[in-house]
Every structure is written in C-alpha cells, then in structure tokens.
DOVEXTOR-626142 format. One record per residue (C-alpha): residue number from 1; residue in three letters; z negated, y, x negated. Coordinates in steps of 0.5 Angstrom, whole numbers. Each point is the difference from the previous one (the first is absolute). Layout:
N
i aa zz yy xx
NUM ala Z Y X
...
***
This chain:
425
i aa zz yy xx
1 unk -231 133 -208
2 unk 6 5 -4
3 unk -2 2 -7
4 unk 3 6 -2
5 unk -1 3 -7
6 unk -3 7 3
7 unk -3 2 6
8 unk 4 7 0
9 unk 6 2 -4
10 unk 2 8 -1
11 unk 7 1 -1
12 unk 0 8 -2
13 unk -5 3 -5
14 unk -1 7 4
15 unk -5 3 4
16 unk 0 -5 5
17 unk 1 -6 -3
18 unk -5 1 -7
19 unk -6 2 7
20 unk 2 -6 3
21 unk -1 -5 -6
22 unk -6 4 -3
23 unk -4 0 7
24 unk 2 -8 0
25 unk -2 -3 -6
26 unk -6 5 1
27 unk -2 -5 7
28 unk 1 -6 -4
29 unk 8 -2 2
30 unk 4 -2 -7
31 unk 6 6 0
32 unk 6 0 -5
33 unk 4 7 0
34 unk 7 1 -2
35 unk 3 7 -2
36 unk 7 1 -3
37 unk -1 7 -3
38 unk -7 3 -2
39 unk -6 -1 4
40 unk -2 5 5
41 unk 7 1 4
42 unk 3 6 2
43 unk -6 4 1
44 unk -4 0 -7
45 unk 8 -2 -4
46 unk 5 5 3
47 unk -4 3 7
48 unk -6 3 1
49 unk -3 0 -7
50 unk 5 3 -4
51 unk 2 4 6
52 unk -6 4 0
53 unk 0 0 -8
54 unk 6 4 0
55 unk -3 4 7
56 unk -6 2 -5
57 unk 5 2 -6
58 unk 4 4 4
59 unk -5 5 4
60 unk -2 2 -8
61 unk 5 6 0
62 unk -3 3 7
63 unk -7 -1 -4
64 unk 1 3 -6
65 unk 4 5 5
66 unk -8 1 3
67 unk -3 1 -5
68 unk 4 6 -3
69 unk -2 3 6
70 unk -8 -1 -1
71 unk 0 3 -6
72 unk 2 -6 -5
73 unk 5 2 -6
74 unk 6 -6 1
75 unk 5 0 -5
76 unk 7 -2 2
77 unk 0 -8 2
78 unk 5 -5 -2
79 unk 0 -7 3
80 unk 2 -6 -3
81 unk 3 -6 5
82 unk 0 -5 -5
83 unk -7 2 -3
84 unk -2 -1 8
85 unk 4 -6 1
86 unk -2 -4 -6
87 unk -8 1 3
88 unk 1 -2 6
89 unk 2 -6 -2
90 unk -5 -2 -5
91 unk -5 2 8
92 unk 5 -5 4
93 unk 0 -6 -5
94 unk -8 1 -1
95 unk 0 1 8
96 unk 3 -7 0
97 unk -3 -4 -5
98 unk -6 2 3
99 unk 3 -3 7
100 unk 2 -7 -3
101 unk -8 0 -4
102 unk -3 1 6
103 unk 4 -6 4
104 unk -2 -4 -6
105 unk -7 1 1
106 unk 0 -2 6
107 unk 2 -7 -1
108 unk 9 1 2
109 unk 6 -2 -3
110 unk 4 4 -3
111 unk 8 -2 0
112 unk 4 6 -3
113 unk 6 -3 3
114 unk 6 1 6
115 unk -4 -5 6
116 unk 5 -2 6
117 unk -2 -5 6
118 unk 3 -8 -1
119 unk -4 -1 7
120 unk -6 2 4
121 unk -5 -2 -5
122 unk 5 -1 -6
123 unk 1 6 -5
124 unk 4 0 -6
125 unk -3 4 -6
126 unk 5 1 -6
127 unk 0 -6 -2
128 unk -7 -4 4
129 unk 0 -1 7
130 unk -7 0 3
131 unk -2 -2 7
132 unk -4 5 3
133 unk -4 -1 8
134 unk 2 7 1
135 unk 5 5 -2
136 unk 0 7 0
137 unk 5 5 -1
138 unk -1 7 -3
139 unk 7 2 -3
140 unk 0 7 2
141 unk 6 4 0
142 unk 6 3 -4
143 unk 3 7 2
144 unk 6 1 4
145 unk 6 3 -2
146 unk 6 4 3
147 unk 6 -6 0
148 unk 4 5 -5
149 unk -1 4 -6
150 unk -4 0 -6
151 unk -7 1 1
152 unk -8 -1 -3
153 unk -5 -2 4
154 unk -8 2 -1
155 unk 0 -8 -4
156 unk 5 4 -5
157 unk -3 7 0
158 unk -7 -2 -4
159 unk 5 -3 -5
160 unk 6 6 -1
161 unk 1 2 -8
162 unk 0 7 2
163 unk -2 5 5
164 unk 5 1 4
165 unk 3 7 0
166 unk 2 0 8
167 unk -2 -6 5
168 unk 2 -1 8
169 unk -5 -4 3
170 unk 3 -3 7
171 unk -6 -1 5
172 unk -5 3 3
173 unk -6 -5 0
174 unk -7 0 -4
175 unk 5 -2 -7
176 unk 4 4 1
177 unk -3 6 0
178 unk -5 -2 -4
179 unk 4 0 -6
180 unk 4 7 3
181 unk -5 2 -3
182 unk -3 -4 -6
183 unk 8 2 -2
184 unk -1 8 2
185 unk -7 1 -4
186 unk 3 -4 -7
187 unk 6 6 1
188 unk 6 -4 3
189 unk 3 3 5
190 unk 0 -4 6
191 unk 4 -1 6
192 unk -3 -4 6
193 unk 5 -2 6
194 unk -3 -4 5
195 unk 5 -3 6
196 unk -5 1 6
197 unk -2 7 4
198 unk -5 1 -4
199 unk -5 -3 -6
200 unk -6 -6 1
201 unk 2 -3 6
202 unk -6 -1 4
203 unk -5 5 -2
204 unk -3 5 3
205 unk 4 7 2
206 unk -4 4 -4
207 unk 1 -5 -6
208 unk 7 0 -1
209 unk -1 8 0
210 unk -5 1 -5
211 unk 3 -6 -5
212 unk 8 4 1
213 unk -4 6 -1
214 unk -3 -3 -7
215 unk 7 -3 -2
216 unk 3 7 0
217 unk -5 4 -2
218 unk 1 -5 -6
219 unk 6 3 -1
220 unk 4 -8 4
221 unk 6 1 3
222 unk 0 -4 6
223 unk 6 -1 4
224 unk 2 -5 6
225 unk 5 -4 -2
226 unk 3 -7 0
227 unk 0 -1 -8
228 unk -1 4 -6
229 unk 5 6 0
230 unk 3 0 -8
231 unk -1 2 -6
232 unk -7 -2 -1
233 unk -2 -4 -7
234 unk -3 -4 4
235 unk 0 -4 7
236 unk -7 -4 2
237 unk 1 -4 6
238 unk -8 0 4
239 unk 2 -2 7
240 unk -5 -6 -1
241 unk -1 -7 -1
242 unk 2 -6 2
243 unk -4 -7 0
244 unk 2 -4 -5
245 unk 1 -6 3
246 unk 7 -3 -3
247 unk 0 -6 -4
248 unk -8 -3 1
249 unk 2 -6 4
250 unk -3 3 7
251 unk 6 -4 3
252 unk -1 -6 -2
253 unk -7 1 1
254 unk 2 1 8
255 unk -3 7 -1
256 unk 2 5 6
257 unk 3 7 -3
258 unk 1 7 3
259 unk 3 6 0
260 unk 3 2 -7
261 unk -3 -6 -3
262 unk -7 0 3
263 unk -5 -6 0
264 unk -2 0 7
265 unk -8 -1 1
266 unk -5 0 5
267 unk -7 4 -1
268 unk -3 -6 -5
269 unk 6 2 -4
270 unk 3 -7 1
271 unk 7 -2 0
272 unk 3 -5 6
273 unk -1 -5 -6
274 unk -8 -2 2
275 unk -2 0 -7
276 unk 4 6 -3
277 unk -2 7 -1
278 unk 3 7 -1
279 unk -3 6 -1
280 unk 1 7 -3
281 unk 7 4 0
282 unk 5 -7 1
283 unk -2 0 7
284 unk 2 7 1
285 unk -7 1 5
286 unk -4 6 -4
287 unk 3 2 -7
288 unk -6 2 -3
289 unk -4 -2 -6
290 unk -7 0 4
291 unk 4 -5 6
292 unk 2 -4 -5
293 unk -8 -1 -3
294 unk -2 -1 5
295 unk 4 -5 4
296 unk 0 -4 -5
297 unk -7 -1 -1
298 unk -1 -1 8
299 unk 5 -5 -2
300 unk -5 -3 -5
301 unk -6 2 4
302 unk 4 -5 6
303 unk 1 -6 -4
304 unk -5 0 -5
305 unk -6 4 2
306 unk -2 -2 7
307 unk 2 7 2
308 unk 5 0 5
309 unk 4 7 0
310 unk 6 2 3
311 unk 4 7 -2
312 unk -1 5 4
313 unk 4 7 -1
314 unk -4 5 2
315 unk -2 7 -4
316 unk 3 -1 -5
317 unk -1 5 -6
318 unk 7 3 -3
319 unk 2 5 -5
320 unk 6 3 -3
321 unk -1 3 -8
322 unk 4 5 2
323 unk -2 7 -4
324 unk -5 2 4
325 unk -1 -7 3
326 unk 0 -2 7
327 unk -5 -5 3
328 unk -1 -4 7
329 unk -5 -3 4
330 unk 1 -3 8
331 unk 6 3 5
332 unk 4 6 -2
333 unk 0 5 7
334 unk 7 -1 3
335 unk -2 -9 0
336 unk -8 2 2
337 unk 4 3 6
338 unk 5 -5 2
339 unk -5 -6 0
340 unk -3 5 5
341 unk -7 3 -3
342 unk -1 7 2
343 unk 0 4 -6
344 unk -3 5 -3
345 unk 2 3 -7
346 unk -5 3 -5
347 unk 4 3 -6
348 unk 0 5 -6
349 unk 3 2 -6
350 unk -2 5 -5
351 unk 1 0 -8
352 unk -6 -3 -4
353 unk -5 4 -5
354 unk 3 -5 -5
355 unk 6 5 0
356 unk -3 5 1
357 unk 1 5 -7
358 unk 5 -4 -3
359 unk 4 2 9
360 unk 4 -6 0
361 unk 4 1 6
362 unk -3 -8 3
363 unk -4 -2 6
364 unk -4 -4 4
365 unk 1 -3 6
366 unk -5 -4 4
367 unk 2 -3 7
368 unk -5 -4 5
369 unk 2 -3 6
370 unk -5 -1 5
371 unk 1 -4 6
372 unk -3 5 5
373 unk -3 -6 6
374 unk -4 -3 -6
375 unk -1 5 -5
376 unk 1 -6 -6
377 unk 5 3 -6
378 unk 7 -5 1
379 unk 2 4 -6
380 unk 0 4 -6
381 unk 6 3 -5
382 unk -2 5 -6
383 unk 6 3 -4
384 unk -3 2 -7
385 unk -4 0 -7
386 unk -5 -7 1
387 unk 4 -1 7
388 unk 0 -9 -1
389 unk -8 2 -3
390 unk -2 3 6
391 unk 4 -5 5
392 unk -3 -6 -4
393 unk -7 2 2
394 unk 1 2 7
395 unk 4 -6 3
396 unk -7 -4 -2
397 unk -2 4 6
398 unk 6 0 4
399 unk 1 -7 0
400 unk -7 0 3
401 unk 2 4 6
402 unk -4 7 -2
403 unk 0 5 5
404 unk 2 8 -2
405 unk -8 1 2
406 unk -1 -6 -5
407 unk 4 4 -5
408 unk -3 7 2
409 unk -7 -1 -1
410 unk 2 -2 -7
411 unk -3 4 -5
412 unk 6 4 -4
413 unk 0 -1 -8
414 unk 1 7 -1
415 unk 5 3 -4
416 unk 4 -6 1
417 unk 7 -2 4
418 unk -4 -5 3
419 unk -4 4 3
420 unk 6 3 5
421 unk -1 -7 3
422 unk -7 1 3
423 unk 2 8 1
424 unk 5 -1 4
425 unk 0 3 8
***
C-alpha cells in the first residue's frame, strides 16, 4: 500500500480551496494548503470583500444627500481616498489572518509558498516536495486585457495612490458596472464602453434596463465601443477573468485543459486524472464565490465525509452591486420561454418610502416569472435598495419549488419592499 504524506493537498488558498481543506481535516483527512499571496484569494484579498467596502464608501454621498432632504443640517463633505484606503486594508489583512487561523485550528498546513505539480501525487512547494493522495486545484482566476495599451485592472483599482479625476471602464459585466459606479459616487468622472449590444449579458430584459437607467441617472456615460475612446486619465479593463492555470505542472500531471485555459471536470469536480481535483474559478464553470464554497466542501464531503455530492447548478442566486443594486434567482423571461415553459410575468416598479422626502429619483423593480401549467415560481429579479437581501431570502423558496399561491398566502411584512413579493397579482 502507498504511503503518501497527506491524504488532500490544496493548491490555492481562496474560497474554494480554504473550504475544502477545513472541511477535510474536519472529517478526520490530514490536509496541507499552499497559497503564494494572502489567504482568502480573490474574494476576501482583491474581489468581492473589498469590492463591497468601496460599494458602501461610495453610496455616502447619496446619503448625506437623503438625509438633507429629511430635515438634517449637513455640511458640505469631503472624502479622503487614501483615509479610505488605508482602512480597508487594515479589514483585508484581518480578514485574511482570520482565514489562515481558522485553517490552523482545524489541524491543515499551511505553506505560503508557490506550489506546482511533479506528478500526479507529487507537489513541490517552495523548497519541500510532499506527496499527497489527492490534489485539488483552487487557483481562481487573473483579469483579462485587451492586447494593447496601458490599463489597470479592479486587482489594481483598490491599490491606485489617488483617485483618479476621469476613468473609462471597458466591459458591461457585474466588475465593470459595479465599479462605474464606486468611481461616480467618489466623484470621478466615469465613462462605461462596453463592446456587446447592451450591458450584463444574460439577465433579464427588464434588468439590463433598470441597471442602465441607474448607471445614467448617476451621471456615467455609457457608450458601445470596442475600446476606451481617449482622453481619460484612466483605462480599466473589466471584461473578466481567465483561469489561472499556467505554470502549475497540470501537463505533466496529464491533466485535460479546456477553452482559455480551463481545467475540465465532471459533477464530482474531478479532472481525467482519478485523483486530482479542481474547483472554483480555474475551472471556468460558475465564477461565483458561493459555487466555489460549495464545490469544494462537496469535494471534501465526497472524499472524507461518506457524503457523496456531485454539483448541480440550479437556482443559483446572483447580484450585481450596481447603485441601486441588481439581484436574481432561476430563469430570466426570454430563457423560461425558449425551454418552453408558458410564462406568466408579474411585475411592478414604484419608488420606495425610503426616498420619499428626500425624492430621489430611484426605484424598484420586481419581476416573477411563473410557469402558467404549474404555477411554481421559476424566477425572480429585483432591481433596488436591499434588492440581494431580499433575493437571498426568497431563493430558500424558489429552490424549493414554491408555487405563486405558495407566495400569495404569504402574509406581506408591511411597510417593506419585500412585502411586494406577496402583494403582487
């Protein structure tokens, strides 16, 4: 019998790959973890986390606006990026200390180190080799760029040494929009060019139109182009991420690569290669942090737990930070329609109490899509204040196969925006 120094060994120390070897050595597998940056990946490091810190920091000024409205006295304010900067630091590095202790308490080890492939059981760490039963890889992703010119990517922009005066942000994705708008509230002037026919492929219609409404009313100029026109002080590329596979040693491993770099997996997250593992952004399925949870504690649940789970993708809750933000559930109407369900739609938009006095010009849409035949809800989008709040909620029933009369006897929490999900007729 083969004796190998770790049952599991993690390459990537992101959100999938930290789940996977905590989950393990939870079970009882010995598990080591190599991350060359900072623990917690693009998420906690240079994605979602910070994202959101800067999503927070920019809608102030629409606040401070609302509450001049409301009758408080506020003085003129001024913001301070590097103020700004340094804090949400000091939260990334706690954030990722706290990732890397809870790793510790459940027994993994920790290699921060650069960690490739010798074989299909070898890994070289730095200057240690280990031998590892299983090898899961949980690389992530790197932005892409355009082949030429000089840009930033969003790794960069929660790095600049200033706030830039102007900005031209290429895409029409979740990053791109989403930091349109940080930009706009912290003052910049922002320029959005995507390349497609309009914004956020795939989402719903009535969506993509709220969200561009947002964008302009926040005074972004959003333009269809193929690159950034000139002139900006500034050029962010946000047209996605690319698996980050190069230089790991999958070849030598044997292991099959896709499109872009891909790794290829099936449902158990498992490569050609019997023993070796891929989850999260590097195999280019879903490129969510959520998915990349739980994909790598199925994977530990499967190999350690005697818990078999294979991944399926189905209602999977998104939202796009956007100011007012975006936030989806299940089929948008025009996919409900092509799979051939007979749709009926159930839709209102109004302006929420919440801007009432101060009359922001900001409202709400809430769209459910209903197949007619059986009356179970197959899909839900709100655009609005709390939109991913109330979106997180409701996909608990969604994903259990809730029918509209499911949602009608509902009592309505009044006076809520929720409530319009148990109101509408």
């Amino acid at each position: 019998m083969t004796h190998f120094d770790v049952d599991l060994f993690v390459i990537g120390g992101g959100s999938g790959g930290v789940r996977a070897a905590r989950v393990a050595a939870t079970h009882g597998a010995r598990v080591a973890i190599a991350e060359v940056s900072k623990w917690g990946g693009t998420c906690v490091v240079r994605g979602c986390v910070p994202k959101k810190l800067m999503v927070y920091a920019s809608e102030v000024r629409h606040g401070l606006d609302d509450a001049r409205g409301q009758g408080w006295t506020v003085p003129p304010a001024t913001f301070d990026w590097l103020t700004f900067i340094t804090a949400k630091d000091k939260e990334i590095a706690r954030l990722s200390a706290a990732y890397a202790t809870r790793l510790q308490k459940a027994g993994v080890r920790l290699y921060e180190a650069r960690a490739h492939l010798i074989d299909d059981h070898t890994v070289q760490v730095g200057d240690t080799r280990v031998t590892a039963a299983n090898i899961l890889i949980a690389t992530g992703g790197t932005p892409r760029k355009p082949h030429a010119g000089t840009w930033i990517t969003s790794d960069d922009a929660f790095h600049l040494a200033e706030l830039p005066e102007s900005i031209a942000i290429l895409g029409g994705g979740y990053i791109a929009i989403e930091f349109a708008h940080i930009f706009a509230g912290f003052g910049s002037r922002v320029t959005l060019v995507h390349r497609g026919d309009h914004i956020l492929r795939g989402f719903d219609p009535d969506v993509i139109d709220e969200v561009h409404r947002g964008l302009v009313a926040h005074g972004i100029e959003v333009m269809q182009a193929m690159t950034v026109p000139p002139g900006s002080a500034v050029a962010m590329s946000a047209i996605g991420r690319a698996p980050h596979s190069a230089n790991l040693g999958l070849e030598a491993a044997g292991v099959t690569m896709g499109e872009h770099g891909a790794i290829v997996v099936d449902e158990w997250s498992r490569t050609n290669v019997p023993n070796i593992y891929a989850v999260g952004d590097v195999t280019a399925r879903v490129a969510l942090t959520p998915v990349a949870i739980r994909e790598g504690h199925a994977l530990a649940d499967t190999l350690f737990g005697g818990k078999p789970t294979p991944m399926k993708y189905h209602c999977i809750p998104t939202a796009v930070f956007a100011q007012p933000p975006a936030s989806s559930v299940g089929l948008t109407e025009p996919a409900a329609v092509a799979l051939g369900h007979d749709v009926q739609v159930f839709k209102a938009r109004f302006r929420p109490m919440k801007y009432a006095l101060s009359g922001r010009d900001e409202h709400v849409m809430i769209k459910l899509i209903v197949d007619k035949e059986t009356d179970v809800v197959i899909g839900l989008h709100i655009v609005g204040v709390e939109a991913p709040e109330i979106v997180q909620g409701a996909a608990i029933a969604i994903t259990m196969n809730a029918t509209k009369a499911d949602f009608d006897r509902t009592f309505a929490l009044h006076p809520t925006i929720a409530e319009e999900l148990v109101t509408l007729r």
